[in-house]
BATI-222804 format. One record per residue (C-alpha): y, x, z; residue in one letter. Coordinates in Angstrom, 3 decimals. Each point is the difference from the previous one (the first is absolute). Layout:
BEGIN
NODE        py        px        pz  res
NODE         Y         X         Z    A
...
# end
This chain:
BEGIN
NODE        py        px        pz  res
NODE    77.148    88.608    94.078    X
NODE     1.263    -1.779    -2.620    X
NODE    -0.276     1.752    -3.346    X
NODE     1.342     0.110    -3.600    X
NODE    -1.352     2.011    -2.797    X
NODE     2.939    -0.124    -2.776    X
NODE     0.830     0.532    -3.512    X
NODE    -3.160    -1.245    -1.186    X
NODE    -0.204    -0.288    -3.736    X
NODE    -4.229    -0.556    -0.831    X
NODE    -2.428    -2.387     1.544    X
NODE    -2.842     2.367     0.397    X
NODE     3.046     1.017     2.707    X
NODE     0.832    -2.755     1.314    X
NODE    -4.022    -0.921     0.747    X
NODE    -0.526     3.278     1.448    X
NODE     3.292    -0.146     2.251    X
NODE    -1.511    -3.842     1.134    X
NODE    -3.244     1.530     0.546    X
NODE     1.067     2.803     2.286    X
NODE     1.666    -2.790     1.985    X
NODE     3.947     0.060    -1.130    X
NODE     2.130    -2.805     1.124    X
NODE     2.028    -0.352    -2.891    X
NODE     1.154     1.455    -3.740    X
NODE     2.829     0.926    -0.963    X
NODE     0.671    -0.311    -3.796    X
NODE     2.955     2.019    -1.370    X
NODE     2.182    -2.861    -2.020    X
NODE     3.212     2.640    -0.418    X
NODE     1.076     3.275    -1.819    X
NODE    -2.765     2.527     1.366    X
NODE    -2.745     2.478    -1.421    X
NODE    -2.295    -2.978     1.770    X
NODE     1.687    -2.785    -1.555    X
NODE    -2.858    -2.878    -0.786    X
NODE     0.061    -1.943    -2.857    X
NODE     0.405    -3.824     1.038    X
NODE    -2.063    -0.873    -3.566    X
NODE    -3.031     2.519     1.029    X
NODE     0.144    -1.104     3.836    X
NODE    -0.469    -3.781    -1.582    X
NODE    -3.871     0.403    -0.668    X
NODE    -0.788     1.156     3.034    X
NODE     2.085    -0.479     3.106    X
NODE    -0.755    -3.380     0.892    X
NODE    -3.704     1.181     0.501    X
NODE     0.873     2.536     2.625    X
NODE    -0.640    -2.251     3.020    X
NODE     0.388     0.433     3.820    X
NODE     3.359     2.715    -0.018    X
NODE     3.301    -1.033    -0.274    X
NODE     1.734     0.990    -3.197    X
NODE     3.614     1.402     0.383    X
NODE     2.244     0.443    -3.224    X
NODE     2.488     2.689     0.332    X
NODE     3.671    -0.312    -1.314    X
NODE     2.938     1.745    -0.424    X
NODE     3.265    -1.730    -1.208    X
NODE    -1.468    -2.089    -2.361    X
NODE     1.287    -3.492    -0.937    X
NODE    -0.992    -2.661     2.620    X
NODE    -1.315    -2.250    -3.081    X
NODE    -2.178     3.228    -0.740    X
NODE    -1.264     0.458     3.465    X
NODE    -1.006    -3.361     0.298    X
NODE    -1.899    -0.835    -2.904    X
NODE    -2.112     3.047    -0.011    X
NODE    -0.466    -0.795     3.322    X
NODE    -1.502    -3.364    -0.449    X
NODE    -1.743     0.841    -3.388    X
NODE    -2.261     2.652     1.884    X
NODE    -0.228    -2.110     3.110    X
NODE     1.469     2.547     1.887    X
NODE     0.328    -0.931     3.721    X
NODE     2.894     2.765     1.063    X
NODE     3.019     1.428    -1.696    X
NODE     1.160     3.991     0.996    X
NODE     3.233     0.290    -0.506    X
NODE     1.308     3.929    -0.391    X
NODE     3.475    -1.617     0.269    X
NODE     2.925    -1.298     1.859    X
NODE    -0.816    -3.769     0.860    X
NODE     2.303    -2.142    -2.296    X
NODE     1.042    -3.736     0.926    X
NODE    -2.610    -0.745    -2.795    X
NODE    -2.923     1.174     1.279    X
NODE    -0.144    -2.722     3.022    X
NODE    -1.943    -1.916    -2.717    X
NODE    -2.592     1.832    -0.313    X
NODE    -0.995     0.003     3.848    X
NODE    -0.713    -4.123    -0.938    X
NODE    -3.043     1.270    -1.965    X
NODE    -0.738     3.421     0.953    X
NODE    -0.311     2.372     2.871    X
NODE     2.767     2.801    -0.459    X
NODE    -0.042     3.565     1.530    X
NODE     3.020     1.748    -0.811    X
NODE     0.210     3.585    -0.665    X
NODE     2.522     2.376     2.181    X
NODE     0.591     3.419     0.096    X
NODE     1.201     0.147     3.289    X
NODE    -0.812    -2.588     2.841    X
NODE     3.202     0.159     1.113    X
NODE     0.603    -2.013    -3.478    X
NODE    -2.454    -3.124     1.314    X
NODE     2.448    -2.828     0.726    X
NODE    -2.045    -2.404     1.902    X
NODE     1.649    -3.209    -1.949    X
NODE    -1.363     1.474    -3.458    X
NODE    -2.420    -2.972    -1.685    X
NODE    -2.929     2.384     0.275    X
NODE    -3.409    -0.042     2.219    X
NODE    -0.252     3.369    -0.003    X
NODE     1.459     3.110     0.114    X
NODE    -1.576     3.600    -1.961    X
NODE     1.681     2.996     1.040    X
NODE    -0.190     2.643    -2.635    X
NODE     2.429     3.230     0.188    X
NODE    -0.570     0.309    -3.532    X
NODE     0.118    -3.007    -1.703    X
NODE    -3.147     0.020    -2.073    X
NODE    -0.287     3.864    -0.788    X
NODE    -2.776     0.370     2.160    X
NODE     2.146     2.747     2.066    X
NODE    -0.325     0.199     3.885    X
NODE     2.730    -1.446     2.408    X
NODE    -0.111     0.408     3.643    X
NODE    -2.987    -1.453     2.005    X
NODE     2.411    -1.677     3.335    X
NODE    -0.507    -3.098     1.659    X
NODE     2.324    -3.270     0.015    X
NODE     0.739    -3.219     1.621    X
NODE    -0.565    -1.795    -3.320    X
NODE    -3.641    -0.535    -1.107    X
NODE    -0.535     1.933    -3.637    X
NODE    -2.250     1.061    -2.235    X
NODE    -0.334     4.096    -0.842    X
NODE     0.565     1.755    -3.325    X
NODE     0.745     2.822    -2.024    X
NODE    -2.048     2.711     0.377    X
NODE    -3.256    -1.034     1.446    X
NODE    -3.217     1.189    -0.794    X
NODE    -3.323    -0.055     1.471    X
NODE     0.424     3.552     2.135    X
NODE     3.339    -1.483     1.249    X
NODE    -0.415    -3.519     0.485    X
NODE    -0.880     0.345     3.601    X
NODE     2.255     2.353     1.046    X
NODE     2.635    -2.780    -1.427    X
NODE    -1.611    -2.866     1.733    X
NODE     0.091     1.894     3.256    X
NODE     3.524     1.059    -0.066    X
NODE     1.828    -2.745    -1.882    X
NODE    -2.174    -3.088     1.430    X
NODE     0.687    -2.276    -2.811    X
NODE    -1.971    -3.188    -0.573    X
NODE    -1.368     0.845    -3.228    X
NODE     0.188     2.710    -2.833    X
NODE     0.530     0.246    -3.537    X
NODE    -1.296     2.734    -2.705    X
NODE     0.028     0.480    -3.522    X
NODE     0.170     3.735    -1.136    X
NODE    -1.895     1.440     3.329    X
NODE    -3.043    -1.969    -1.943    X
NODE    -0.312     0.562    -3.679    X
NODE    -1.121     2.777    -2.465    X
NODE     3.144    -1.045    -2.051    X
NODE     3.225    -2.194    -0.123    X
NODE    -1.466    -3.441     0.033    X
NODE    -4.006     1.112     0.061    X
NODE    -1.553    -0.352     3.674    X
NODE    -2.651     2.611     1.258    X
NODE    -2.416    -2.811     2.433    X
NODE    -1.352     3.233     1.598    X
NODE     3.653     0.350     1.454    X
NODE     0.580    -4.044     0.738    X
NODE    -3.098    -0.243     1.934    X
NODE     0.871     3.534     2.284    X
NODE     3.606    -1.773    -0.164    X
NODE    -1.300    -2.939     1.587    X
NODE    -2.241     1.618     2.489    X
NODE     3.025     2.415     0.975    X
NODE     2.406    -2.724     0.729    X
NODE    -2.747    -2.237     1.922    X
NODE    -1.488     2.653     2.097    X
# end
């Protein structure tokens, strides 16, 4: 099971997400309480090895997007949008996973590699747990008690958490990302 451990803002959280064995980081690059600073991400992210690093967007300006991007070596771009004409250049340097609400929503020509289906679009609320025809990735809502339940009723090919892991908006608990982990492996 593929797994994502989101919104991270320190890199004492980022090493203890690698060490408990996430597949990627998700760093919050939009208007959110878990919005990280590009500047303070500088000194540090291009030591965090081994994990894919995923920028998240909203409906910020391409240009934006992009640099960012390639400043902090990002190697995927989350979009929490509707897939402009623009954003096809992107996919020639970066992995995208696009952001739905619905899965009904995931048009299979969109220039992304991967869809994340999250009934609340980044408010860490719960959605319905169904399965699909469409390989996606689960959000909104998870936490370590719940994570299986998810995985067994939903089936999706990976997961995604942010606020089901952290003491406060932004500040990871490693306790909770290792049981997180563990949950959605077991």
């Amino acid at each position: 099971m593929w797994v994502k451990i989101c919104g991270i803002t320190r890199r004492e959280d980022a090493v203890a997400a690698c060490e408990a064995g996430a597949d990627a980081l998700g760093f919050v690059l939009t208007k959110s309480p878990r919005r990280a600073d590009p500047r303070a991400l500088m000194g540090w992210i291009r030591l965090v090895m081994g994990v894919e690093k995923v920028g998240v967007f909203t409906d910020e300006p391409l240009g934006y997007i992009e640099e960012v991007s390639t400043l902090l070596g990002l190697d995927t771009v989350q979009l929490h949008t509707q897939v402009r004409p623009g954003h096809g250049v992107l996919r020639a340097r970066f992995k995208i996973i696009r952001a739905v609400k619905s899965l009904d929503e995931a048009a299979l020509d969109d220039p992304t590699d991967r869809i994340l289906f999250d009934a609340s679009m980044g408010t860490g609320t719960r959605g319905t747990w169904t399965p699909s025809g469409v390989p996606f990735i689960l959000a909104g809502g998870l936490t370590p008690e719940n994570v299986r339940q998810a995985i067994m009723q939903a089936n999706p090919a990976g997961v995604d958490v942010s606020s089901g892991v952290e003491v406060s908006p932004g500040i990871k608990d490693a306790a909770k990302m290792g049981k997180f982990i563990q949950e959605a492996r077991s």
